[in-house]
C-alpha positions, 0 to 999 in steps of 0.5 A, a space after each residue: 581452636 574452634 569450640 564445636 571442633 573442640 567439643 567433637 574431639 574430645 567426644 570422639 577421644 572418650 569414644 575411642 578410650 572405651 572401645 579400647 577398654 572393652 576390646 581388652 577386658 574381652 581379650 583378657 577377661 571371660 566373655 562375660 565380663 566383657 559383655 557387662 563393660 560394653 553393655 554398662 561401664 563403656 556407656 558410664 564411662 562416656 557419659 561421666 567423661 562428657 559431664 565433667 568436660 561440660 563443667 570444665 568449659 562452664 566453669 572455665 568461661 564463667 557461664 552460668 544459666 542466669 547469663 544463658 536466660 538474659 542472652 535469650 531475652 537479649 536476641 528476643 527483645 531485638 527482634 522485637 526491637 526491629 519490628 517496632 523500629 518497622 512499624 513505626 516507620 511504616 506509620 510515618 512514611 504512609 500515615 493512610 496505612 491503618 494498622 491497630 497493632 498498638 494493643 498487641 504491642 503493649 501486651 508484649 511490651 508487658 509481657 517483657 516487663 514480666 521477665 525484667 524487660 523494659 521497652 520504649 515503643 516510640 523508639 524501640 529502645 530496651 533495658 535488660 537490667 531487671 533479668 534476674 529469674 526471668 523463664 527461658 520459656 516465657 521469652 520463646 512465647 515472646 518471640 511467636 508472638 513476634 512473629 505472629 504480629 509480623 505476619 499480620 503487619 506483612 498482610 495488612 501491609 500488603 494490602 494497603 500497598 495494593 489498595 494504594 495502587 488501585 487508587 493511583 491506577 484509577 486516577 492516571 485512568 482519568 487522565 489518560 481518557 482526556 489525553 492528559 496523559 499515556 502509559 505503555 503498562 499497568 503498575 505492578 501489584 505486590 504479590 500475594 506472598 510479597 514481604 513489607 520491603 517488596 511492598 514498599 518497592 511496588 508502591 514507591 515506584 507506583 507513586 514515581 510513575 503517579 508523580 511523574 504522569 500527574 507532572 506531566 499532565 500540568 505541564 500541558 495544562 499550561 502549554 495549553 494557555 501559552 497560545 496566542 490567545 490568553 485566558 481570561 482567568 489564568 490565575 484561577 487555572 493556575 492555582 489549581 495546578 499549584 494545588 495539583 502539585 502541592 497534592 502530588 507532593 502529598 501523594 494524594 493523587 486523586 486529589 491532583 488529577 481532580 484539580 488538573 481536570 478543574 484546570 482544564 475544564 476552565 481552559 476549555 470554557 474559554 477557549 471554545 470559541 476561539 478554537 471553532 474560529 481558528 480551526 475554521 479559518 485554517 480548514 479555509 485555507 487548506 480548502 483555498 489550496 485545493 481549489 487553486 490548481 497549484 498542485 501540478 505545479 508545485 512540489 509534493 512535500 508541500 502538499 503533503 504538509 497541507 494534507 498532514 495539516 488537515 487530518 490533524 486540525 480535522 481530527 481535532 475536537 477540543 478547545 484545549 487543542 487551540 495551541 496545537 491548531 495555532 501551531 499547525 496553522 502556523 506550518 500551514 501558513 509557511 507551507 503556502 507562502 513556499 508554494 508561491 515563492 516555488 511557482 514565481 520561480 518556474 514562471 521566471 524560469 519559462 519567461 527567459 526561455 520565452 525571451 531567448 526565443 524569437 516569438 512571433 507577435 501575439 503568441 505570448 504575453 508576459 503576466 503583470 505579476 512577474 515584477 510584484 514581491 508576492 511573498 512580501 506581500 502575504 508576509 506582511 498581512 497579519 490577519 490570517 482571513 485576510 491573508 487566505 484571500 488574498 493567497 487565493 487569489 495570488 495563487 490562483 493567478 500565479 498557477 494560471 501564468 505558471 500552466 500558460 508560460 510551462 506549456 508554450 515554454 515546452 512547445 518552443 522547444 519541441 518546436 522544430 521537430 513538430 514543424 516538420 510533421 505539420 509540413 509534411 500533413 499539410 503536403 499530404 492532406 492539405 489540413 492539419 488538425 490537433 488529433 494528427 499530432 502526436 503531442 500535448 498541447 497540439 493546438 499551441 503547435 498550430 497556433 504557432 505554425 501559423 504565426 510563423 508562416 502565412 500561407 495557411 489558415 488557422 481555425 483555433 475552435 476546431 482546431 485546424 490548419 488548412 493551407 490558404 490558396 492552393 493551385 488546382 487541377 482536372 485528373 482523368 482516370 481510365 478504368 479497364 478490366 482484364 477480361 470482359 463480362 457481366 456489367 460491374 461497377 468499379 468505386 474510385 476515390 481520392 483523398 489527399 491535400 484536403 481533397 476527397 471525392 468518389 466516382 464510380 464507373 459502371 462497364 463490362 471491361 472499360 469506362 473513365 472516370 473525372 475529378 475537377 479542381 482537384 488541389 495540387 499535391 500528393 494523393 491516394 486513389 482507391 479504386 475497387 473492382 466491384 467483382 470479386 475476380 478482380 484485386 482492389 488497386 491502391 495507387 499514390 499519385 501526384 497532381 500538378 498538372 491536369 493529367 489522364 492515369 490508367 488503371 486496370 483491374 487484374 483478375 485475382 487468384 483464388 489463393 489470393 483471394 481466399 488468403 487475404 483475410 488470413 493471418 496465418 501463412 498455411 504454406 508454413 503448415 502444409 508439409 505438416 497438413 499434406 498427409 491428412 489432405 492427400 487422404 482424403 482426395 484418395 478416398 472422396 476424389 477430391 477435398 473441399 471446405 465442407 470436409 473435416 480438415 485439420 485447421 480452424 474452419 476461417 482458415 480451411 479456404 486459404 489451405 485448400 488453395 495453397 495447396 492446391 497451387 502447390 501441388 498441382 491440383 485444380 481449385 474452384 470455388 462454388 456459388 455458396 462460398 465452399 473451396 473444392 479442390 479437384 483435377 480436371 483432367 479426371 472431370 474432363 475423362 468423367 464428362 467425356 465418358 458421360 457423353 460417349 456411354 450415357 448420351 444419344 444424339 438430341 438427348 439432354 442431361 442436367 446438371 444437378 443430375 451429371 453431378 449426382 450421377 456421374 461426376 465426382 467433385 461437386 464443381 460449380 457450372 461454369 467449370 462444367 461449362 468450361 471442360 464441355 467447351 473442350 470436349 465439344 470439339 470433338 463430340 458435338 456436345 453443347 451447354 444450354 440453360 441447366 443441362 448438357 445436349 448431344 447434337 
């Protein structure tokens, strides 16, 4: 059995046997007696229980006070034990630690040897034989001073670790401002209250990092002398970063990053030069693509290699950066050769298709170039100078033949279906020239219809194609107008197969007018009135003979010409807008453009005509340009009553004054004229000069 359980058993059977007795003594006894057992014998009975089982276990197991003090210095002593045997590593592992505990530590090993103890401190080894009389008191002194000396090893500790760390962060900083070096974060500090094996774990992994980005950084140190041009003391660079490894080794790691940059700084004096030259020289060719033309003609992944090319070289500033231009030169290199291996492809491509086709002579001329190995050529030059001129020039040629064989390529096989539009011109116009073609490229399409047939012309500078010699003939044209009047002057004018003239013909109702040699074909005469009563005439028409036309001039409605600027069918809209004007030709006794109507006023003239038509209204227009709607029946009753009631007989009455007084729609004169023309007959009533007269 356990010896604790044991001890709780037989401390809780005493307890049990006195609580018994007492409960007796007060039951059979007086409670005063009883009162003196709880208060004194239960107690004494407890106590002397518990002290004679004690001396049965001590006695029992051998145990005495010597064996209790020696097994006290025992634990003490390995704890001190333990905290030499940690220090001593720490001392070993980071000789840089400087912690000067050694006093301390003799003054505790002395006070060990006061209590019979005799420790090593180089190895941490004890001897407890001399504990004889040794004070349990003086080995709990022992072990605060332990724990006191720990604590100061923890703090020193820990800010030797942190201070380590500085150092190191300090020294991947240098590298990381050349480019020798990337971290994605900071190392890792200890905590404040971190313990020594936390400590140990910050620093260790600090110099992992350390060690690996130092590594690292040698290693591009020395990529960077493997290009094709060597340094001249590659030796010398390469002991320091032997040394740098050999301090890494040592975790002095501000001593390798001094002799990684050392090493650096020599590479970078030597290179100098040759990087300058080698960057230049790809910059030329990079320049050479650009100026070549070959970048309509080739595909986009090579140019975006050239581009990336470019930013990269460009943003170059180093001499240690020589083996990365050398690389990039290298991509860009290639990417040039496969720019020009792609174009004499395409340009084989359009050559066989030039070849099936049945070419006239002179449209087409193969380049000399076809049959040279272009991409062996440049291959076998080893200097790059020599090489980007003479891409340059291979390029340049080869884009030039490239844009020439793809365009007649494309123009032979769109061919056929222009031809026909050019024919159908020519028919037309008698001339063809680039801007009445629809297409790219229109003057390879001419210059190829000539070729093709010889009954034309061709003028490349303009370009135009004219038909060559063509048949004429005399065209007659007789004017007439539906009604005489007033002189006008009508403007004819045909165009077509080349042919455009103008004649004018000036006559009340009827003149001719002439063209001579006018060519055979299809044309377009325009004839305008220059009246506005009368509609413009537009008639095609064909010449192969000397041949007389007539045209006449009918007299327009106003709706139609009131209407023919407008892009809005007001019919649409009258059934919505007839309200509005009825209202108004109620209340005014007529409508006219000046009123305030329901449209935009550029569209009020053609509404008021429409409507007027519709209806059933009269519509004239006034010598200003205004529509006025009205009904004539109602100015003929008004000018009848004017003549009956308000005239005697050699009486004038002028216009201004009959329209002020006594007519209710403002109508022009020639109206007024008209509807007394009428009422004449019956009255006796003529117009003269501005006025009315009753004979």
């Amino acid at each position: 059995m356990n010896a604790n359980l044991k001890s709780a058993l037989v401390i809780g059977a005493l307890v049990v046997i006195s609580s018994a007795i007492g409960t007796g003594v007060f039951v059979s006894t007086s409670s005063d007696v009883a009162v003196w057992v709880v208060l004194g014998g239960v107690p004494l009975f407890i106590i002397g229980g518990i002290a004679l089982y004690v001396r049965g276990v001590v006695a029992g197991s051998g145990t005495s006070e010597q064996q209790y003090v020696r097994k006290r210095g025992r634990t003490v002593a390995q704890d001190f034990q333990e905290t030499v045997r940690e220090l001593n590593d720490l001392r070993e592992r980071y000789p840089d630690w400087e912690f000067t505990a050694d006093a301390q530590l003799e003054s505790i090993a002395g006070d060990f040897r006061a209590q019979g103890v005799e420790f090593d401190l180089r190895s941490g080894a004890f001897d407890l034989n001399g504990v004889g009389d040794a004070d349990v008191q003086a080995f709990e002194a022992l072990s605060a001073e332990i724990d006191r000396l720990e604590g100061d090893a923890e703090a020193e500790f820990r800010s030797f670790a942190t201070a380590e760390l500085d150092r190191i962060e300090d020294a991947l900083d240098r590298l990381e401002d050349v480019d020798l070096a990337s971290r994605d974060a900071a190392l890792e500090r200890p905590a404040e209250d971190a313990a020594v094996p936390a400590c140990r774990d910050d620093l260790e992994a600090g110099r992992t990092v350390a060690a690996e980005t130092v590594d690292a950084a040698i290693e591009t140190v020395r990529e960077m002398g493997r290009g094709g041009q060597r340094p001249d003391d590659a030796d010398a660079i390469e002991r320091e970063l032997e040394a740098a490894a050999d301090a890494v080794d040592r975790h002095e790691y501000d001593t390798a990053v001094e002799s990684v940059l050392e090493a650096r700084d020599r590479l970078r004096d030597q290179f100098s030069g040759s990087f300058d030259a080698e960057r230049d020289a790809v910059l030329t060719l990079v320049e050479a693509v650009e100026e070549t033309g070959v970048a309509t003609h080739v595909d986009a992944a090579y140019l975006e290699t050239v581009e990336e090319v470019e930013a990269a070289v460009t943003g170059m500033d180093s001499a240690l950066d020589l083996s990365e231009v050398s690389r990039r030169r290298a991509d860009l290199r290639r990417a040039c050769l496969d720019m020009v291996a792609a174009m004499k492809r395409d340009l084989e491509t359009d050559v066989e298709t030039l070849r099936r086709a049945e070419l006239p002579p002179g449209y087409y001329a193969e380049p000399a170039l076809l049959d040279d190995d272009l991409v062996g050529d440049l291959e076998a030059i080893e200097d790059f100078d020599r090489f980007t001129d003479r891409w340059r020039d291979v390029a340049g040629r080869l884009a030039d033949a490239v844009d020439t064989a793809d365009t007649k390529a494309a123009v032979v096989d769109a061919y056929d279906d222009v031809a026909d539009s050019i024919e159908a011109e020519l028919e037309a116009s008698g001339e063809v020239r680039a801007d009445d073609l629809p297409v790219r490229n229109a003057d390879e399409f001419l210059g190829l219809y000539y070729r093709r047939n010889e009954a034309v012309e061709f003028d490349p500078a303009v370009p135009v194609l004219r038909r060559g010699d063509v048949e004429t003939y005399d065209l007659t044209v007789d004017v007439a107008y539906e009604r005489g009047g007033e002189k006008r002057t009508a403007t004819l004018s045909l165009s077509g197969a080349g042919y455009d003239e103008t004649a004018t013909v000036e006559t009340r109702v009827a003149g001719t007018a002439s063209f001579a040699d006018v060519p055979a074909g299809d044309h377009t005469l325009e004839a305008e009135p220059g009246d506005d009563a009368f509609g413009p005439i537009e008639r095609s028409i064909r010449v192969d003979d000397d041949v007389t036309i007539d045209v006449e001039f009918t007299e327009q409605s106003l709706r139609e010409r009131v209407c023919s600027d407008t892009d809005a069918d007001m019919s649409e809209h009258l059934s919505e807008l007839r309200p509005r004007l009825e209202e108004l030709f109620a209340d005014e006794g007529h409508v006219s453009t000046t009123m305030d109507l329901p449209v935009r006023s550029s569209h009020a003239p053609c509404l008021l005509a429409v409507w007027a038509e519709t209806d059933g209204y009269d519509a004239t227009e006034t010598d200003d340009g205004e529509i006025v709607v009205f009904e004539r029946d109602q100015l003929e009753r008004e000018l009848t009553n004017v003549v009956r009631y308000n005239l005697e007989p050699g009486e004038r009455l002028s216009f201004d004054e009959l329209e002020r007084n006594f007519l209710t729609a403002p109508v022009p004169q020639s109206v007024i004229r008209a509807v007394i023309a009428d009422v004449g007959e019956e009255y006796s009533v003529t117009t003269s000069g501005d006025a009315i007269e009753l004979e």
